[in-house]
N, C-alpha and C positions, 0 to 999 in steps of 0.2 A: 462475455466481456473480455477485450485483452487488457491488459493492464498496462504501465510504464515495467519498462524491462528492472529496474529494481528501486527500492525506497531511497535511492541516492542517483535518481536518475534526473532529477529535479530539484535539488535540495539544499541546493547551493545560493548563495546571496539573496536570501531572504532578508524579507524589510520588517524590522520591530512597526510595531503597531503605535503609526504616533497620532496623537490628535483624539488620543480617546484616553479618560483617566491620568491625561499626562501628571498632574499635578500628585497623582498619587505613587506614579512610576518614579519619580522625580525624588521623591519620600521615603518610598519604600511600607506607604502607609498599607493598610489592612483594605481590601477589597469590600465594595458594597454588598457582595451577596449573603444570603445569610448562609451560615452550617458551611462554610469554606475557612479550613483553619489559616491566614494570612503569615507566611516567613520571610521574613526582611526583603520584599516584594515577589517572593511565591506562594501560591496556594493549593491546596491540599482537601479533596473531597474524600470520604469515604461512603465509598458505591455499596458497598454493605446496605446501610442507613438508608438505602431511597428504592426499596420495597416498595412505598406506599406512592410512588410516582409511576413505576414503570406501567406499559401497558399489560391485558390480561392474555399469554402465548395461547395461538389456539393453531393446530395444524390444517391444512390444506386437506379436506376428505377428497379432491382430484389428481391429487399427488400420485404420479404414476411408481412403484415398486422399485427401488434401485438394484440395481444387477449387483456394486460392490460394495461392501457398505467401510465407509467410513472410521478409523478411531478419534472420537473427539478431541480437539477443533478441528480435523481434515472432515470437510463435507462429503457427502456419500458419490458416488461415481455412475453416470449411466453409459452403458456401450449400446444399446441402441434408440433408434428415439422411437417416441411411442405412435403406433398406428392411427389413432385418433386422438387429438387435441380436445379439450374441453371447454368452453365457453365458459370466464370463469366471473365476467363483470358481464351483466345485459345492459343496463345504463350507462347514456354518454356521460363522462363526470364533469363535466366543462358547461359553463351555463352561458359560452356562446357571448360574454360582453368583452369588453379591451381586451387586446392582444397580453401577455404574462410572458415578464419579461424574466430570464435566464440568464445565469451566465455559468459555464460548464468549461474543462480543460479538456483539450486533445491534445494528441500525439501523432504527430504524423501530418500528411497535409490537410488543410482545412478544407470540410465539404460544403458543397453548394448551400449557400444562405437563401433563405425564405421560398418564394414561389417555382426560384429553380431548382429545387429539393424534389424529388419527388417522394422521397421517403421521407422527409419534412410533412407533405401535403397530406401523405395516406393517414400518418398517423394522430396530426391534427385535427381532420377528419373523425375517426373515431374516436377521438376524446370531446369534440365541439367546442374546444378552443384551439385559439392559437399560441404557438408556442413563440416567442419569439427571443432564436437563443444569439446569447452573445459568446461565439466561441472563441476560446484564449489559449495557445499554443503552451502546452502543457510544465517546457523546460522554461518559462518566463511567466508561469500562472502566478507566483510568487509576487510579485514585483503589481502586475497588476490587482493583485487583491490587495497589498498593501497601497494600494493609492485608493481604493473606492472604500475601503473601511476607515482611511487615514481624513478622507472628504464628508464622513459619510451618507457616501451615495449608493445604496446598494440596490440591486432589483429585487425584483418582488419575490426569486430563488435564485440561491445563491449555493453555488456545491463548495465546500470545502475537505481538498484531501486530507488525510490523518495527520500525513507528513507536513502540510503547511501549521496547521493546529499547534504541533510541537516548537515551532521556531517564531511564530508569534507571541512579545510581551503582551502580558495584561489582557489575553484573550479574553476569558470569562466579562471582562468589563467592556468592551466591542458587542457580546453577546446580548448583555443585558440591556443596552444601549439600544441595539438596533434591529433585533430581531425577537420574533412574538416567539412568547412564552407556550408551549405546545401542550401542558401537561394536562387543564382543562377537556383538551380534545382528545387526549389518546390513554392516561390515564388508565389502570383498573379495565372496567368493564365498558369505556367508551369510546374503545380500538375498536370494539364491534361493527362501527359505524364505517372502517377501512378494514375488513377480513385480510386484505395481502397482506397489509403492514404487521397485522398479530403474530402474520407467521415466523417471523422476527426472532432471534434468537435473543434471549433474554439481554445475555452479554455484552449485545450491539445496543440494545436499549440503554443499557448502565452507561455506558461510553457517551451517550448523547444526552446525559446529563449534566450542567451547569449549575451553581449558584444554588445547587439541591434541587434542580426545576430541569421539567424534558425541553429541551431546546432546540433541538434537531431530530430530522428523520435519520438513521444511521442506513449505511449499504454494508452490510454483512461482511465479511473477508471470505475470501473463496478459498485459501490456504493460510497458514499459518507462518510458513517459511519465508523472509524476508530475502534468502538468496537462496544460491544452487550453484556448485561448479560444472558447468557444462563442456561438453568434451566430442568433440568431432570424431564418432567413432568410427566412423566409413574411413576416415582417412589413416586411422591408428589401428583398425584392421588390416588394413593393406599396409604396412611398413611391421604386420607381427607384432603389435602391441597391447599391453589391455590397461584397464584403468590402473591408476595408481592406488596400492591400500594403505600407504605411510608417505609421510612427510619425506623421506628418504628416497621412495621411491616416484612420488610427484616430482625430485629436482632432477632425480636422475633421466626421466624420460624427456622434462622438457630441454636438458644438454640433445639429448638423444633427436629431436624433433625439430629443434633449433637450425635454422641451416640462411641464414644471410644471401650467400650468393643465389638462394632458388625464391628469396623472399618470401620466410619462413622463419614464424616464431613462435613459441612455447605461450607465452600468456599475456592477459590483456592485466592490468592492475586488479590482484587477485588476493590483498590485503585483507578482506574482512571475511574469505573462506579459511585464510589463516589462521586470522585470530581464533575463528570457531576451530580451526583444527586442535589450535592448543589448548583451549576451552576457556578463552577467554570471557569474560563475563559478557552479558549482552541484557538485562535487564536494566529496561528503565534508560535504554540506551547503551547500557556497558557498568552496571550497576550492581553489587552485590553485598554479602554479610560476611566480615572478617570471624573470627571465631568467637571473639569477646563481640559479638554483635554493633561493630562499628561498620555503618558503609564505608564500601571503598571502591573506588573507580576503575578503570578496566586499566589506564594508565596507571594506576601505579603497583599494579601488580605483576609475578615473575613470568603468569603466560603470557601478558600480551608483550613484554620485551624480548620475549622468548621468538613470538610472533613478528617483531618488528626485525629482528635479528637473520630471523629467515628472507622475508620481503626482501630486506636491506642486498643479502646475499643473491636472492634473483634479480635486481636489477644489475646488480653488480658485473654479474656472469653472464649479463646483455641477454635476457630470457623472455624480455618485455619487448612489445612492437614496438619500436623506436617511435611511429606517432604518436605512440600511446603513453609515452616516457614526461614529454612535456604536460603543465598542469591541464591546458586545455588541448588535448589529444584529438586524434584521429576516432573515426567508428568505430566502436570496440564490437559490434554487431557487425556491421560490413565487414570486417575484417576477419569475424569468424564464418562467418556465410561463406564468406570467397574463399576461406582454407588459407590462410594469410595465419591467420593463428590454430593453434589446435585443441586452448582450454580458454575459458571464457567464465567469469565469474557474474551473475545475474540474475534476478528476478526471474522464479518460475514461472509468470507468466511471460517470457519470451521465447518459451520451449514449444508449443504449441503453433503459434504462426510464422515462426521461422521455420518450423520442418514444412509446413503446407507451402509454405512459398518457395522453400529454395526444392525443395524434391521435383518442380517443375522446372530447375535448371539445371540442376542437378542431379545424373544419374546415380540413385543408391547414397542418395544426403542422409548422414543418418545422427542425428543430436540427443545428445543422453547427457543425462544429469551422473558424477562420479556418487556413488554411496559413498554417506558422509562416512568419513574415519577419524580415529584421534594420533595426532602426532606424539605421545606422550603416553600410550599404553591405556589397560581400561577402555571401559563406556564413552564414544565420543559424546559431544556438546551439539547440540542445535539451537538456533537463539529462533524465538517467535514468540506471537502473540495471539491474541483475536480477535486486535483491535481493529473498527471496522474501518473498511477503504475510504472511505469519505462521507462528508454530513450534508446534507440539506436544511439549509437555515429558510427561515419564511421572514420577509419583512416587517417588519414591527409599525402596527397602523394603520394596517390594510380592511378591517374592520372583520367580524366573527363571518359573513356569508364569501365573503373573498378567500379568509383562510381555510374556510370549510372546503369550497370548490376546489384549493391547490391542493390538500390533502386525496382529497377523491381522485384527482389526476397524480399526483406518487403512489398513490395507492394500485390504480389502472397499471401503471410503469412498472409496479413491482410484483407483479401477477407474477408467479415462478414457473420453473423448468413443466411442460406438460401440457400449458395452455394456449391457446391461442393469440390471447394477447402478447402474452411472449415470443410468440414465433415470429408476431409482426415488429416487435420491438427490435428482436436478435436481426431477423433477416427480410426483412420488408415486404412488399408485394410479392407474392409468389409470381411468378413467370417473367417479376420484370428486377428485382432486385437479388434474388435467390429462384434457383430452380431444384425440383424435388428429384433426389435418389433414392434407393432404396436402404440407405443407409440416414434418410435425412434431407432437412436441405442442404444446397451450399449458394453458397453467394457469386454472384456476376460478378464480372468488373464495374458495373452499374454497382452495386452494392456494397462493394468496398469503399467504392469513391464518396459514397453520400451518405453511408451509415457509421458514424466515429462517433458511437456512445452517447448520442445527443439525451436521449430520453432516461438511458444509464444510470447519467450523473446525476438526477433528479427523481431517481429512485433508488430503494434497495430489490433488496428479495432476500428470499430463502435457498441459499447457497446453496450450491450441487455443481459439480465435475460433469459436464454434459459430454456428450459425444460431437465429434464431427467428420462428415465423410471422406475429408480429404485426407486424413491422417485417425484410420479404423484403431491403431493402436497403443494412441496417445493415451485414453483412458485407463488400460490396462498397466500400463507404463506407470503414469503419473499415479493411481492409486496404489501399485506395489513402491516406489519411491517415496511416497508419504506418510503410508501406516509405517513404515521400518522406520523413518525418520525420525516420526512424532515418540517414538520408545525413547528419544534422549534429549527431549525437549526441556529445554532450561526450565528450574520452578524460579517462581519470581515471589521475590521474599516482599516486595509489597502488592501482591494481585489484590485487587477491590482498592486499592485506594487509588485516584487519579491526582495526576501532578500537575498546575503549572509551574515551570521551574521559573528561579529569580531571573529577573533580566538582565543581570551581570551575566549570571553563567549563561545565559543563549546568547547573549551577546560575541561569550571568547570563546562559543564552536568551532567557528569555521576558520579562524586565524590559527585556533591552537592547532586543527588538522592540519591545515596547510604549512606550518611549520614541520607537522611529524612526519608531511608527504616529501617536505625539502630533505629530511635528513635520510627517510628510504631508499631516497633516488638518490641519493651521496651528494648533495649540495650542499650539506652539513654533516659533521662526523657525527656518529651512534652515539657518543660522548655527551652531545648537547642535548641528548633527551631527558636527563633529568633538571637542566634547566627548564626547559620546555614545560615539565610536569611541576615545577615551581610556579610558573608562571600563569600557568593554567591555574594551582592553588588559590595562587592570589587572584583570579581572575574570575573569582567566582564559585570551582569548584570546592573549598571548605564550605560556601554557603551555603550551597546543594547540600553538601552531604548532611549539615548542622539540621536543613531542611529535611531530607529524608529519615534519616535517626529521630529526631521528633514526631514524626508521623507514625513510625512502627509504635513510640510509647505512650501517644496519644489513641492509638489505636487497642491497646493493650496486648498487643506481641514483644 
């Protein structure tokens, strides 16, 4: 799976969730679920307490051997793929009646819809239904989920990423509302009946919990790392250069790198590799424990002014692609691909298919992630999580042999790395959407064009670092970049409790960033940021915090 190049690749102008519980959003009243503690309209689960819901983990006996193994949450690494595939469902799981309706996000251009698919056709095929998806362009998925949960009109599946989850008010009450309650079916010992889904990581299971009830199917996370600064190292080899190990030395090379007349710049808007450089908190969004155990936000503490102070200084010193300076910028990808920029701040899943596509235009393309460092001495900071990439909700109504069948069909989808129904998932008909190496398959131009995660998003799996032929050394790469990483992974002083925040505070996110992005870029002096962080107070943030402090002592920490 490739993923959006980072959790803020999309994440912007999100729509509150209206037309469902308004009366209670309105209030600030307590939420219909049960065992959901309600704060002046957020709520508050502890995943501890729902043992007796989740399903019973059972592993994969076809599971092929991994070559590197893993430090948990980084999932284990294969560099080759295995000589024989296993047939790992014999039954079509589709019982063959109405089309099952979808709706899933991409990225990138949209592939052929229904009979002109052919990797549509193979694969409905062997499940004996059809699938029929409604695909929604991933930087706008946003907008359209809030219109069909705001109506609601939702399909029969419905994928929701993590990142949308967080910026919708009053989720849990959309949930309860309009899609089937899961736990009956998957429950204890009656995931049996779906052996992929068992193979499940506990974790992913807790996360697709609601209202104290399993409500979704979860898709695992394949990393834990929410970013990476990426670095054009082919080109910083040739100019004599190597990575930066300090804050000091990152400014100095992007002066160094910088050059206007050859058009040529040091970075693309590299503000939240920052903040992790200074260690600024990243829990819960930016979240942590002062020492008298009061939360405190990332804004109003000394590293991330420290953090913003830097920023503020690279834009300053014109170190940033000029299209990249205005709010809605130029490609911050294209513009590293082409060697336009020389560091790139992003999601590590866009490390992977950018080296496979540009090293065919490029002789000797070579993209590396910088080892993270701290600006400030000591153990650096990594912020992440294990929360899973997105859910799979089922319609609420559909009756018990409807929801059975969609289960058996996520379940088919989430066959993992080894098997066959996976191979056809990842890379479709062999000879006509992927052809075989001896490294593997790889995919056609046929297969790029018509395979964008359709079946994906409507499953999970059990995570794993696979191999691919076009790029033999990504594995090796990406699994020595993540075990060293994962040694300074943020601890999160509320892990096991899940949040909805109040709908004041989601509501002043995206205003309050975009104030703090006007004063980076000197459209306001540094001076106005602690108005900014007043105004944020007022906007919400004491509410959060009143919220999360009550949760640690409800919870008895």
């Amino acid at each position: 799976m490739t993923p959006p190049t980072g959790p803020s690749a999309d994440r912007r102008g999100f729509l509150s969730l209206l037309g469902l519980g308004a009366v209670a959003v309105a209030s600030g009243g307590a939420l219909a679920g049960c065992g959901e503690k309600s704060t002046r309209g957020g709520a508050t689960q502890n995943l501890d307490k729902l043992s007796g819901v989740l399903p019973e983990q059972k592993t994969f006996a076809g599971a092929p051997k991994p070559d590197i193994l893993g430090t948990r949450p980084v999932p284990d690494g294969y560099t080759r793929y295995p000589a024989s595939l296993v047939d790992a469902i014999t039954e079509k799981p589709g019982a063959g009646g109405a089309p099952i309706r979808a709706m899933v996000p991409v990225w990138g251009p949209a592939p052929p819809a229904g009979a002109s698919n052919a990797y549509l056709t193979a694969i409905n095929a062997e499940l004996g239904a059809t699938i029929d998806f409604s695909v929604q362009d991933g930087a706008t998925y946003a907008d359209k989920l809030g219109a069909i949960l705001g109506a609601r009109d939702v399909p029969d599946l419905l994928c929701v990423p993590s990142w949308e989850v967080e910026k919708l008010a009053r989720f849990s009450d959309a949930v309860a509302a309009l899609f089937e309650d899961l736990t009956p079916y998957l429950q204890g010992g009656a995931v049996a009946a779906y052996p992929m889904l068992a193979t499940f990581p506990a974790g992913a299971w807790r996360n697709a919990c609601w209202n104290q009830r399993l409500m979704a199917v979860p898709n695992p996370t394949d990393g834990p790392f929410p970013w990476a600064m990426f670095q054009r190292k082919d080109l910083l080899d040739k100019a004599g250069l190597t990575a930066p190990k300090t804050i000091d030395e990152l400014f100095s090379i992007g002066q160094e790198v910088t050059d206007p007349k050859k058009g040529v710049w040091a970075f693309t808007d590299i503000f939240q590799m920052v903040q992790m450089y200074y260690k600024a908190p990243g829990s819960k969004q930016g979240w942590r424990l002062k020492a008298d155990g009061t939360p405190e936000f990332k804004y109003e503490t000394p590293e991330y002014r420290q953090a913003a102070e830097f920023m503020a200084k690279v834009y300053k010193a014109g170190l940033v692609h000029p299209d990249l300076v205005a709010s809605k910028g130029g490609d911050a990808n294209a513009l590293l691909a082409g060697g336009k920029i020389m560091f790139a701040q992003g999601g590590p899943g866009m490390w992977q298919p950018m080296q496979a596509e540009q090293q065919k235009i490029t002789k000797g393309f070579n993209l590396q992630p910088v080892p993270l460092f701290s600006a400030t001495g000591g153990d650096p900071l990594a912020w992440g999580d294990d929360e899973p990439i997105s859910y799979l909700f089922i319609k609420k109504g559909l009756g018990k042999a409807r929801v059975e069948e969609l289960l058996r069909i996520s379940n088919w989808c989430s066959a993992p790395f080894g098997t066959k129904e996976f191979a056809l998932r990842e890379y479709g008909v062999d000879g006509k959407h992927s052809t075989q190496t001896p490294a593997g398959p790889a995919k056609t131009d046929l297969g790029f064009k018509e395979i964008q995660n359709q079946y994906f998003f409507i499953s999970g799996r059990s995570p794993v670092v696979q191999p691919y032929p076009q790029t033999p050394d990504y594995v090796p790469q990406v699994m020595a970049y993540s075990n060293e990483t994962i040694k300074y992974l943020e601890k999160d002083p509320w892990d096991g409790l899940k949040f909805e925040m109040p709908a004041k505070y989601k509501a002043g996110q995206v205003p309050t960033e975009d104030k703090i992005t006007d004063i980076l870029r000197g459209r306001r002096p540094m001076s106005d940021l602690d108005v900014v962080i007043q105004e944020w107070r007022a906007a919400g943030g004491d509410e959060a915090r009143q919220m999360l402090g009550t949760a640690l002592t409800d919870a008895g920490r």
